[in-house]
Every structure is written in structure tokens, then in C-alpha cells.
PADOLUM-163939 format. One line per 5 residues: number of its first residue (from 1); for each residue x, y, z of N, C-alpha, C. Coordinates in nm, 4 decimals, always signed. Atoms other than C-alpha are relative to their C-alpha. Example, Ala and Ser with C-alpha at 12.3 -4.5 7.8 and 13.67 -1.06 7.14 Angstrom:
2
1 = +0.0890,-0.1190,+0.0000,+1.2300,-0.4500,+0.7800,+0.0900,+0.1200,+0.0000; -0.0820,-0.1190,-0.0060,+1.3670,-0.1060,+0.7140,-0.0770,+0.1090,+0.0730
// end
This chain:
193
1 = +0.0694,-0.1262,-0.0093,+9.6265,+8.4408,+8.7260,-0.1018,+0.0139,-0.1115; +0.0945,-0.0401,+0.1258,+9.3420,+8.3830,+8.4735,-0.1028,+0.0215,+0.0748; +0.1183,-0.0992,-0.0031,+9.1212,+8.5758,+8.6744,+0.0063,+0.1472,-0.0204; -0.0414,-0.1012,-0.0160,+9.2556,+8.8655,+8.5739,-0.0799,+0.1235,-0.0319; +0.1511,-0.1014,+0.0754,+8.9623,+9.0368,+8.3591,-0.0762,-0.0371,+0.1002
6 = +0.1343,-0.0347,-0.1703,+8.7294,+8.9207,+8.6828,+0.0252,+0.0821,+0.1040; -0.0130,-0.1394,-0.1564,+8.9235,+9.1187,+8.9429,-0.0308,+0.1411,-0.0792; +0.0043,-0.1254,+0.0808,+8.9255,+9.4232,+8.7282,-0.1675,+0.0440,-0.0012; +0.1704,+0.0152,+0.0484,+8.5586,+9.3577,+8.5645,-0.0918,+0.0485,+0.1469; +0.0605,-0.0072,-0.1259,+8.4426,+9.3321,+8.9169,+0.0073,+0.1068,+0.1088
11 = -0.0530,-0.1316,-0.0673,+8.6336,+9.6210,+9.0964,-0.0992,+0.1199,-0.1050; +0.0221,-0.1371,+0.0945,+8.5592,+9.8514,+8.7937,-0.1732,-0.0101,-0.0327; +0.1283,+0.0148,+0.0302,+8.1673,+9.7382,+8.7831,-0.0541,+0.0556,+0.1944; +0.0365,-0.0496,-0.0888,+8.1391,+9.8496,+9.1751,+0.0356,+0.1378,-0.0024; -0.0560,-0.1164,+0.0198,+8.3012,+10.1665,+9.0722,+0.1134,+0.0423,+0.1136
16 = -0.1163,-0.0273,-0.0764,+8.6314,+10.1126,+9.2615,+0.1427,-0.0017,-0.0106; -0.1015,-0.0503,+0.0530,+8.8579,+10.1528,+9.0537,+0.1381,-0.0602,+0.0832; -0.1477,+0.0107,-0.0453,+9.2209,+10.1723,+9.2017,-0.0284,+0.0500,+0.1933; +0.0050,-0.0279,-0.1048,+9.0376,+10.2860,+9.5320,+0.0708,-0.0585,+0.1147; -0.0457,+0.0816,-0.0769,+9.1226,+9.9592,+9.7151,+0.1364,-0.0420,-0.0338
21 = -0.1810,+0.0523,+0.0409,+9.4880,+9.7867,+9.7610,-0.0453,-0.1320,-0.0172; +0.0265,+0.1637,+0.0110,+9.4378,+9.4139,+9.6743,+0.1394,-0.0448,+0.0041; -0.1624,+0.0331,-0.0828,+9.7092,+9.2240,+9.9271,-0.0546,-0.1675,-0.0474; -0.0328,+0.1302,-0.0291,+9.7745,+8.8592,+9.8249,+0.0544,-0.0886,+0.1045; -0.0964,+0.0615,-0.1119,+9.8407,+8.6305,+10.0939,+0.0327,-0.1216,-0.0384
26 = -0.0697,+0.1072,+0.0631,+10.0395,+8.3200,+10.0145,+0.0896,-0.0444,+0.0292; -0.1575,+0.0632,-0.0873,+10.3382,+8.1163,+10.1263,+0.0888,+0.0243,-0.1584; -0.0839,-0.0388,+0.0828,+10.6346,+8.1790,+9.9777,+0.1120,-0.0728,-0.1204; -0.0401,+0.0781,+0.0737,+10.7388,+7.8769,+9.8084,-0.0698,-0.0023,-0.1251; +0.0980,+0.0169,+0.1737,+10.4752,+7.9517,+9.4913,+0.1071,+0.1423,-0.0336
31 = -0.0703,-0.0950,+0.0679,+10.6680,+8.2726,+9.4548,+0.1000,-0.0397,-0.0573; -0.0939,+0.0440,-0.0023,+11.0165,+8.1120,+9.5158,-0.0583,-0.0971,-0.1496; -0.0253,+0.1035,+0.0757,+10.8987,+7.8165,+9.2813,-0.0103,+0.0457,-0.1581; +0.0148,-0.0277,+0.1067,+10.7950,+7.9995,+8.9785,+0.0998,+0.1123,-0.0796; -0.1676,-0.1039,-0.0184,+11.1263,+8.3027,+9.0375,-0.1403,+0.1015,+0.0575
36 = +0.0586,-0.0862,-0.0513,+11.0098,+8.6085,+9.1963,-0.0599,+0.1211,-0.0509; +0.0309,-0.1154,+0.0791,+10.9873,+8.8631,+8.9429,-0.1081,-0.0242,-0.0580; +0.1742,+0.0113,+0.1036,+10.7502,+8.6704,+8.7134,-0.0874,-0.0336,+0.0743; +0.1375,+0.0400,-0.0616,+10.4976,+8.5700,+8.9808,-0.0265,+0.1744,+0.0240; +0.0201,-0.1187,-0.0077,+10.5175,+8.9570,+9.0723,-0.0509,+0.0697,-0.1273
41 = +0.0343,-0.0571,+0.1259,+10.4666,+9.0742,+8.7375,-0.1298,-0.0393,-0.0576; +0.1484,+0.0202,+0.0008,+10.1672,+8.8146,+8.7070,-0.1008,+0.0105,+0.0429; +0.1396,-0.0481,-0.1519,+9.9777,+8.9086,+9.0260,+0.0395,+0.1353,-0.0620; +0.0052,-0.1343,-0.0026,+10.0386,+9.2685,+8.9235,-0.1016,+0.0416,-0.1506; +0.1148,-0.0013,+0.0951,+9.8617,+9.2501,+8.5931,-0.1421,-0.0723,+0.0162
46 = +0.1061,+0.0579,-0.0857,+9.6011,+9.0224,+8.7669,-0.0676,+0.0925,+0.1085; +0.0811,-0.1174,-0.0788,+9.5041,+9.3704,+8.9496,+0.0664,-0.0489,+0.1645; -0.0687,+0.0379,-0.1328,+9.7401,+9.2296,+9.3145,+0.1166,+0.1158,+0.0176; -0.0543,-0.1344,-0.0471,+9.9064,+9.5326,+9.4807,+0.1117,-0.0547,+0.0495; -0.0945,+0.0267,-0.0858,+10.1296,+9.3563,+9.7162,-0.0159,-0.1240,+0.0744
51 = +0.0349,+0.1055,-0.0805,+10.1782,+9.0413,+9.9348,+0.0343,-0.0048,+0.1289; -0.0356,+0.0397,-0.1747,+10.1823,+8.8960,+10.2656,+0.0402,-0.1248,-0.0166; -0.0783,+0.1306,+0.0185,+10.3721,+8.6273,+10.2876,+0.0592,-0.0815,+0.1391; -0.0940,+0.0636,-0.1491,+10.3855,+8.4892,+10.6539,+0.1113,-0.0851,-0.0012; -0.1297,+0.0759,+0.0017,+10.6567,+8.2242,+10.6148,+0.1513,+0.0506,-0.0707
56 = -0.0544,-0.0428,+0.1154,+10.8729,+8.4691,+10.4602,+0.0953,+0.0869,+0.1104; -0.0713,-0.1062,-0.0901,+11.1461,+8.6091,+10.7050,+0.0879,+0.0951,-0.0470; -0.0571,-0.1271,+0.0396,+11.3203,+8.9246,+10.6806,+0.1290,-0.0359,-0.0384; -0.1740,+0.0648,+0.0436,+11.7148,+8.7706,+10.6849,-0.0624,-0.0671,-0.1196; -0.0446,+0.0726,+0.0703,+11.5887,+8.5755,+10.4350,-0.0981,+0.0817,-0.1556
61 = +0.0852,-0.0938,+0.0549,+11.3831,+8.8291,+10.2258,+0.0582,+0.1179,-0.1202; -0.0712,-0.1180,+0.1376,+11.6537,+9.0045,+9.9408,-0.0656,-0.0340,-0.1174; +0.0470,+0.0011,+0.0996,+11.5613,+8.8500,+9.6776,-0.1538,+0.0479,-0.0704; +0.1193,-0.0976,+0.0014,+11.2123,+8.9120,+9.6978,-0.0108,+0.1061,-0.0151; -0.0111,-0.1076,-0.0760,+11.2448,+9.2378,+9.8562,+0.0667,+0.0993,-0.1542
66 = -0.0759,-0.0078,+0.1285,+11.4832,+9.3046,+9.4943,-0.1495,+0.0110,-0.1183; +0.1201,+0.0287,+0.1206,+11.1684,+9.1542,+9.2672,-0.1349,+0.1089,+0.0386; +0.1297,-0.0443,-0.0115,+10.9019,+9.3474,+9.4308,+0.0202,+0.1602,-0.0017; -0.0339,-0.1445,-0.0387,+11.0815,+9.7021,+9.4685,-0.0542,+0.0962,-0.1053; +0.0508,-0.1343,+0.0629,+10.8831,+9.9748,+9.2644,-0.1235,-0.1166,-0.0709
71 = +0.0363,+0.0998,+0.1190,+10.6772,+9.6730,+9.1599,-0.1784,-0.0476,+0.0828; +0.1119,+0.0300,-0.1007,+10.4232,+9.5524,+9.4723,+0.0614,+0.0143,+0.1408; -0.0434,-0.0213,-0.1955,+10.4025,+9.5955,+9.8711,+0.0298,-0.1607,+0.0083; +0.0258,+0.1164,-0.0683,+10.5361,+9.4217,+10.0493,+0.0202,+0.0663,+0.1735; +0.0623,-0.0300,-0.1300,+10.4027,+9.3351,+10.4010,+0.0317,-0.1212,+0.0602
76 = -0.1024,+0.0467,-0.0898,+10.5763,+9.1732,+10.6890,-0.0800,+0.0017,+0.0791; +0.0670,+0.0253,-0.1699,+10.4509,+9.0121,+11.0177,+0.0294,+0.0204,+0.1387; -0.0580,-0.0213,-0.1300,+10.5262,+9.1034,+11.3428,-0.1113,-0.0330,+0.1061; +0.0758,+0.0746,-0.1155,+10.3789,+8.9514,+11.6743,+0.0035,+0.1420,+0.1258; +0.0349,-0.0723,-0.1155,+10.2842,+9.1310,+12.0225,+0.1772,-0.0445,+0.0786
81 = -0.1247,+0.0149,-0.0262,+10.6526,+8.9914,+12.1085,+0.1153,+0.0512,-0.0494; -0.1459,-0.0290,+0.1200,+10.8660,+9.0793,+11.8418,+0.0690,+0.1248,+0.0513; -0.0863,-0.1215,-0.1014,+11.1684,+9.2838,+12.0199,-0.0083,+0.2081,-0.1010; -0.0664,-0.0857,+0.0685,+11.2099,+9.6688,+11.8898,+0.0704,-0.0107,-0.0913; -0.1247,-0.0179,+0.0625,+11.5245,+9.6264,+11.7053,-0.0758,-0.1152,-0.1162
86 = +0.0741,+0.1210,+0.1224,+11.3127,+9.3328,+11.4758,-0.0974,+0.0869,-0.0437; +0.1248,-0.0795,+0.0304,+11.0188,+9.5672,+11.4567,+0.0725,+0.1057,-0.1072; -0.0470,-0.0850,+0.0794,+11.2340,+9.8301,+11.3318,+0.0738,-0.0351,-0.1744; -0.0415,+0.0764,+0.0965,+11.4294,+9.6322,+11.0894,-0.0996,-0.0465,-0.1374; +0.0194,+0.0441,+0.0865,+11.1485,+9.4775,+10.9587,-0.0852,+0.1386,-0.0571
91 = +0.0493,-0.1325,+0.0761,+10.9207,+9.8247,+10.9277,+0.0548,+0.0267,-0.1144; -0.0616,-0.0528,+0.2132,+11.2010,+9.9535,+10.6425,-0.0262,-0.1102,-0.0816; +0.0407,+0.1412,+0.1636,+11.1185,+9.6189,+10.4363,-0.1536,+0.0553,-0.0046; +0.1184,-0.0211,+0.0678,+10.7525,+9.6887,+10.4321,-0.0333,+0.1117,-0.0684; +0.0224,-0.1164,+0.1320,+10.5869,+9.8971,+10.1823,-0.1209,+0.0370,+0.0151
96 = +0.1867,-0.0764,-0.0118,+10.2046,+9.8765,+10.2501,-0.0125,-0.0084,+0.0792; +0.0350,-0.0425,-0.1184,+10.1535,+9.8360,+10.5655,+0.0792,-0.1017,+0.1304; -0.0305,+0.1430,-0.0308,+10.2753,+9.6038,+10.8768,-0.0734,-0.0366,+0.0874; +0.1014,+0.1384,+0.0038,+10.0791,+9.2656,+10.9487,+0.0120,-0.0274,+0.1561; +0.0053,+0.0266,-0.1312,+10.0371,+9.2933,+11.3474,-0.0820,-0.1250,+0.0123
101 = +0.0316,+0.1442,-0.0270,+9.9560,+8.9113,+11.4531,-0.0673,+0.0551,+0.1081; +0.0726,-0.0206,-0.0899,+9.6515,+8.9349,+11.7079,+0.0610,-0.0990,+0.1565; -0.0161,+0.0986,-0.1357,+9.6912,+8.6386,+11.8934,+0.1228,-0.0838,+0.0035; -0.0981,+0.0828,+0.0174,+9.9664,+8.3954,+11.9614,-0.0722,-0.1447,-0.0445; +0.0927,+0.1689,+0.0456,+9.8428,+8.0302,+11.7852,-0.0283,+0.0810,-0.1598
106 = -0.0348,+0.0088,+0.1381,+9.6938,+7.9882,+11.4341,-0.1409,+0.0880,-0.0011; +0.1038,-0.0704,+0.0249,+9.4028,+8.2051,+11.2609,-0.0791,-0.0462,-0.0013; +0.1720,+0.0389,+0.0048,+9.0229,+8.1148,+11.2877,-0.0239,-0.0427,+0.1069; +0.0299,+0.0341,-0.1310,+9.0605,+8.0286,+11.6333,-0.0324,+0.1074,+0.1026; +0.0187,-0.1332,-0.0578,+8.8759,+8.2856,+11.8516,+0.0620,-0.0506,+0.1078
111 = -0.0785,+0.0025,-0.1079,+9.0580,+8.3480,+12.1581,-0.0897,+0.1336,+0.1281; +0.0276,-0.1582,-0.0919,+8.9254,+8.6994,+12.2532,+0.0914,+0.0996,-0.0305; -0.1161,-0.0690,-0.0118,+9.1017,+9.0168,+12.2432,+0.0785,+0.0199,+0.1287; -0.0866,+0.0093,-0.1271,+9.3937,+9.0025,+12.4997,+0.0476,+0.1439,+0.0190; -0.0928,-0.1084,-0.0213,+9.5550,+9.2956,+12.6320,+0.0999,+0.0538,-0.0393
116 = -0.1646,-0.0310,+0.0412,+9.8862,+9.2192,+12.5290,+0.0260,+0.0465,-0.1120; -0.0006,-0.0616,+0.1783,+9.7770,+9.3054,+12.1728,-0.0500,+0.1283,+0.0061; +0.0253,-0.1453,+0.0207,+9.6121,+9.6156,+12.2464,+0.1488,+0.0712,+0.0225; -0.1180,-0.0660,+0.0431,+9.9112,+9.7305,+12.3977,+0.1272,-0.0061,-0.1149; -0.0749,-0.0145,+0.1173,+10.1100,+9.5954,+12.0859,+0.0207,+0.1253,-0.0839
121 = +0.0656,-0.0831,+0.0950,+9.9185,+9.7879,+11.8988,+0.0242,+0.1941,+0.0103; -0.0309,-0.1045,-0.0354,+10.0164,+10.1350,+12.0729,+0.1343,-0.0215,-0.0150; -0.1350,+0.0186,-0.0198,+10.3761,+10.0606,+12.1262,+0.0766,-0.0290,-0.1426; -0.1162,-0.0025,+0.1479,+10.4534,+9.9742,+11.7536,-0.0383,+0.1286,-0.0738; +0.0555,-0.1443,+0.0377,+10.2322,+10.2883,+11.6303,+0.1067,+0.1137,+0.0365
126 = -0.0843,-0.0701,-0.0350,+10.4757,+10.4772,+11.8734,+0.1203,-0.0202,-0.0355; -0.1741,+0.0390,+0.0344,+10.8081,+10.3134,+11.7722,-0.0216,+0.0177,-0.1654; +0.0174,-0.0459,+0.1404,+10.6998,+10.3358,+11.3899,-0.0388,+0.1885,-0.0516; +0.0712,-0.1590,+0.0111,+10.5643,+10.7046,+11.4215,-0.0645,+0.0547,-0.1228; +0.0880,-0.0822,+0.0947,+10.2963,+10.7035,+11.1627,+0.0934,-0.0232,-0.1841
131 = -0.0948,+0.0550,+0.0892,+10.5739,+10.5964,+10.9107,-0.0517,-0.1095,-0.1020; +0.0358,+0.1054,+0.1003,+10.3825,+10.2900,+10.7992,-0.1331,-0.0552,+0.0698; +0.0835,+0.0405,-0.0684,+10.0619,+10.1820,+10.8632,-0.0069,-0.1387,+0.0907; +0.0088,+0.1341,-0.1047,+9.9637,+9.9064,+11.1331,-0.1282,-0.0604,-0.0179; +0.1092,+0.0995,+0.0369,+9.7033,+9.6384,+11.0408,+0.0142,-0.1310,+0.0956
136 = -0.0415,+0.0942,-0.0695,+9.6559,+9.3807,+11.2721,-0.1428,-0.1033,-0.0506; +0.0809,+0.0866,+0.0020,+9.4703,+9.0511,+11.2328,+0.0127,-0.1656,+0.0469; +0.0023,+0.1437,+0.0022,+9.4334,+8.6520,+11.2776,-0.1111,+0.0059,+0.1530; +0.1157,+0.0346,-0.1316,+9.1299,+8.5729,+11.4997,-0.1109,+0.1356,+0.0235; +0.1440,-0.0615,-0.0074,+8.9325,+8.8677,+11.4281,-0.1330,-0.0151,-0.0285
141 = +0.1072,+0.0765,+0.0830,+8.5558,+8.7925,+11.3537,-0.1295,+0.0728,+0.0131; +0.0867,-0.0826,-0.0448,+8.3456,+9.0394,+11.5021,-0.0169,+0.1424,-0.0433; -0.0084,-0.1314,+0.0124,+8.2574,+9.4020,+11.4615,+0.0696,+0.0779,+0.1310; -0.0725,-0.0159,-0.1376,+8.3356,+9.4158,+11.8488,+0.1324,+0.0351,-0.0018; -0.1677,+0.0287,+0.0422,+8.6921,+9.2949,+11.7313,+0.0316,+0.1382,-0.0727
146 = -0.0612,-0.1193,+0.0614,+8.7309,+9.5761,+11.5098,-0.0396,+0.1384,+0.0289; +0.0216,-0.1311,-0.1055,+8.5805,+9.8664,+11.7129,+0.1138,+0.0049,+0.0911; -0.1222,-0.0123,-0.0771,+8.8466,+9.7624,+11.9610,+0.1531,+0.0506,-0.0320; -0.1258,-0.0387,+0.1050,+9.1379,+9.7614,+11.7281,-0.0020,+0.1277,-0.0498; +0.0153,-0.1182,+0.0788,+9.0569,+10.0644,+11.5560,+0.0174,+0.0839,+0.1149
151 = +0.0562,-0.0785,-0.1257,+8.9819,+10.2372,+11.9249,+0.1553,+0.0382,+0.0380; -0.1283,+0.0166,-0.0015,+9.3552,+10.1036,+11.9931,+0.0888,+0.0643,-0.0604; -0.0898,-0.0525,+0.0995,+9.5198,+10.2774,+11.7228,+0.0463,-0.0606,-0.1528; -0.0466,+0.0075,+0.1119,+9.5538,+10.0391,+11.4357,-0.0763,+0.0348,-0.0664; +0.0544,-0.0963,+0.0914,+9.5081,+10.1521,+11.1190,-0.1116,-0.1248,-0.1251
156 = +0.1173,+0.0931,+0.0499,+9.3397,+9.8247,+10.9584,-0.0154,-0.1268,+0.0764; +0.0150,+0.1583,-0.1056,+9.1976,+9.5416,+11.0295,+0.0005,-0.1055,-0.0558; -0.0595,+0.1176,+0.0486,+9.2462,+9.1955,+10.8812,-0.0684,-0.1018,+0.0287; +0.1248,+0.1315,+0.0005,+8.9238,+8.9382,+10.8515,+0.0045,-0.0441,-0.1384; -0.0423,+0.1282,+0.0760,+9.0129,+8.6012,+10.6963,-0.1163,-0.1083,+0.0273
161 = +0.1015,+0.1138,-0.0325,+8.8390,+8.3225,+10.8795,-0.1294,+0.0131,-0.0056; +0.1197,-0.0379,-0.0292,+8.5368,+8.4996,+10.9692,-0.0656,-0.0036,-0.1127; +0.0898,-0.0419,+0.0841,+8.4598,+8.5223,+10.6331,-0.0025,-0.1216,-0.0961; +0.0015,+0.1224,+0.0769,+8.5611,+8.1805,+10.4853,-0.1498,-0.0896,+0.1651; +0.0350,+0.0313,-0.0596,+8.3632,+8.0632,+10.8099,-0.1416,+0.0292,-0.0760
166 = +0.1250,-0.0427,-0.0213,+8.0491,+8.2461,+10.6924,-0.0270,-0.0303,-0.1768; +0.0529,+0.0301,+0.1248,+8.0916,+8.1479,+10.2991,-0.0263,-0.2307,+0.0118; +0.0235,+0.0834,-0.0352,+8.0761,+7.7891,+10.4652,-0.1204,-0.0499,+0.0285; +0.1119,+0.0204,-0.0506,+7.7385,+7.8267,+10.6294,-0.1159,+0.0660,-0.0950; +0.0765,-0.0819,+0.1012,+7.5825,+8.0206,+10.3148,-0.0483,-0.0610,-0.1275
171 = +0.0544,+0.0587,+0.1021,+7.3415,+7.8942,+10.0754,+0.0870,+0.1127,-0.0896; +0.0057,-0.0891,+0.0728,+7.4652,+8.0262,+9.7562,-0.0745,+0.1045,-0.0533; +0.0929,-0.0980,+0.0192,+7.1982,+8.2058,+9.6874,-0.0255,+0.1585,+0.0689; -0.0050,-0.1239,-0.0269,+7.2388,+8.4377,+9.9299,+0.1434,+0.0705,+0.0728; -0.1257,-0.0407,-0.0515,+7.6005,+8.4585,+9.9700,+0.0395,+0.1710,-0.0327
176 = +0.0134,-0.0474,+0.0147,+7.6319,+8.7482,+9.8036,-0.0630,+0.1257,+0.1013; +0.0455,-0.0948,-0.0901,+7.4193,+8.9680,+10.0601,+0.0395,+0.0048,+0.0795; -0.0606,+0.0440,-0.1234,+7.5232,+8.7963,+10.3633,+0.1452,+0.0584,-0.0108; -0.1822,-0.0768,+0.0001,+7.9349,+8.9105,+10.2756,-0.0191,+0.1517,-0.0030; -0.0027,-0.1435,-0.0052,+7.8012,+9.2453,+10.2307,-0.0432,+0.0422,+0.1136
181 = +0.0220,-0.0522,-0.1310,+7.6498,+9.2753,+10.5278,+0.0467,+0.0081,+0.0986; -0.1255,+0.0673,-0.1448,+7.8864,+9.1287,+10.7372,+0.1428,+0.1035,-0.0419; -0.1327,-0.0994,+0.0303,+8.1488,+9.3536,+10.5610,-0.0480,+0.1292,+0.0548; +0.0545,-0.1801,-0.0405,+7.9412,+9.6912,+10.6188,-0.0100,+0.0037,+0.1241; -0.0174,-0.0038,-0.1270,+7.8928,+9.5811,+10.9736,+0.1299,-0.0009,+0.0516
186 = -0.1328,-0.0249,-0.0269,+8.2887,+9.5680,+11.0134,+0.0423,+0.1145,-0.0543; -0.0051,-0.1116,+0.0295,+8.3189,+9.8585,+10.8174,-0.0307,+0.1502,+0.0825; +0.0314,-0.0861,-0.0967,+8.0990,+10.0612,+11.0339,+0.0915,+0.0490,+0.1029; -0.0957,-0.0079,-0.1002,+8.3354,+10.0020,+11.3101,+0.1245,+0.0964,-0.0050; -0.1200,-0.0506,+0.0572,+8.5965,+10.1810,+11.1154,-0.0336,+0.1558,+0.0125
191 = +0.0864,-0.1385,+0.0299,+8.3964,+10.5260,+11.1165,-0.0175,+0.0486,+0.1146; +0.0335,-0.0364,-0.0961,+8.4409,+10.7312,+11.3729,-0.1181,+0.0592,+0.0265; +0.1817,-0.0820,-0.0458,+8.1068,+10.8090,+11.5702,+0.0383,+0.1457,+0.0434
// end
């Protein structure tokens, strides 16, 4: 975590202070390998709110769940499948929000938005009741994508690839503009007309 004066420096030079949540995503063997408390304690002075931790299942989730309690979110995945009685379960473990999976397969692969996720997206809103927010992502990349989602009911949205995709094709020079623009155009989406 020795960027820790850059996240800060950088937040606190756009004037955003504590506005935003900054979610680490990460597998769970760097937590596990270093113990759980002190990687929590180092992402938390490193300006990191909470993690996502896809490989990280709920049965197997105390210890963590122990290290992170008054300390960082934590945020849990759930699919367009995942029964009720799992949904519910895992809802009380999360803390910041929970990590609705778009598509079935792996992230950066567009697919389209399917149906089966919109209705996800209503049906856990209704079984959670406003209790915890709903963020869904993997394969979003568009503004399209997140007009839809948002339209749907979740409450964020969750662009990964789209944006390592687009620091790929970006002279440095004008990376910088290009992420902002491409962020304010997903942003927009978020704003009701």
C-alpha cells in the first residue's frame, strides 16, 4: 500500500474528500496470505473502504467477516441464479453494497444485456427491500449498459473492463481526458432525465 499519500493527494486535490467509497477488488488468498486484519488495516489507511472479493464464499467467510467488522465493507457476489435463501444469507454479510453478476461467463466479454438479469435485478431489490444496496456488473461497457441497469432498479453500476480496455487503446497523453469522458458519459446515465 505505498500509494497511500496518492489516493488521498488525488481524491483530496479533486475535492472529494470522503465523498466516494473506494471498493478493492482482489482474490482472497493476498488477504488470507498476509492474516486478515493487517491487510485490512493496510488498505484502510491506504484510503480502501471495503472489498470485493469474488472467490470468497460466504460458509467460508468468518474469519474475514471477524477482521473487517467496524473496520471495511464487505461485498459479496450473487448471480441472476443464486436461490433466495443464499441471497438472503449472504445480504446480512454484506456491508456496502451487493455485487449482482451481469452475465453468466467471465468479465470483459460483451454478451449484451439479457433479460434474466434485468429481472435479477428487480427480484433481489424486492427480496432485500432497500436494506442494502444492489450494484451489478461484469460485462458492462456502455452508457446504454448503464441507462438500462439503473432504469431496472440497481443502485450502481460496476465498469472494469471497459475501462482497462480503453487505457489499452490510449496514447498517454491523452489518457487522462479520454477516462473522464468516458466516465461522465456513464455517469450521465445515472441522472435521472
Amino acid at each position: 500500500f505505498q500509494a497511500e499519500d496518492g489516493i488521498r493527494d488525488s481524491w483530496a486535490s479533486r475535492g472529494l474528500g470522503d465523498v466516494y467509497k473506494r471498493q478493492l477488488m482482489t482474490y482472497t488468498n493476498i488477504l488470507h496470505r498476509m492474516g486478515y486484519e493487517k491487510f485490512i488495516k493496510d488498505a484502510k489507511k491506504a484510503g480502501v473502504d471495503g472489498f470485493i472479493l469474488p472467490d470468497m464464499s460466504i460458509e467460508e467467510s468468518k474469519d474475514y467477516l471477524h477482521a473487517a467488522k467496524n473496520n471495511a465493507d464487505t461485498i459479496f457476489l450473487i448471480s441472476p441464479n443464486t436461490s433466495k435463501t443464499r441471497i438472503e444469507k449472504i445480504a446480512k454479510a454484506s456491508t456496502g453494497f451487493l455485487y449482482l453478476v451481469a452475465v453468466f461467463g467471465t468479465t470483459g466479454v460483451k454478451t449484451g444485456i439479457k433479460s434474466y438479469t434485468l429481472k435479477a435485478i428487480k427480484n433481489v431489490k424486492k427480496q432485500t427491500k432497500g436494506k442494502i444496496p444492489v450494484g451489478i456488473g461484469f460485462g458492462v461497457s456502455t452508457p446504454e449498459d448503464v441507462k438500462k441497469y439503473i432504469k431496472a432498479g440497481a443502485d450502481a453500476v460496476i465498469v472494469g473492463s471497459a475501462y482497462l480496455k480503453l487505457i489499452e487503446k490510449t496514447k498517454a497523453a491523452e489518457l487522462e481526458s479520454k477516462i473522464t469522458s468516458f466516465t461522465k458519459s456513464l455517469k450521465k446515465q445515472t441522472i435521472s432525465q
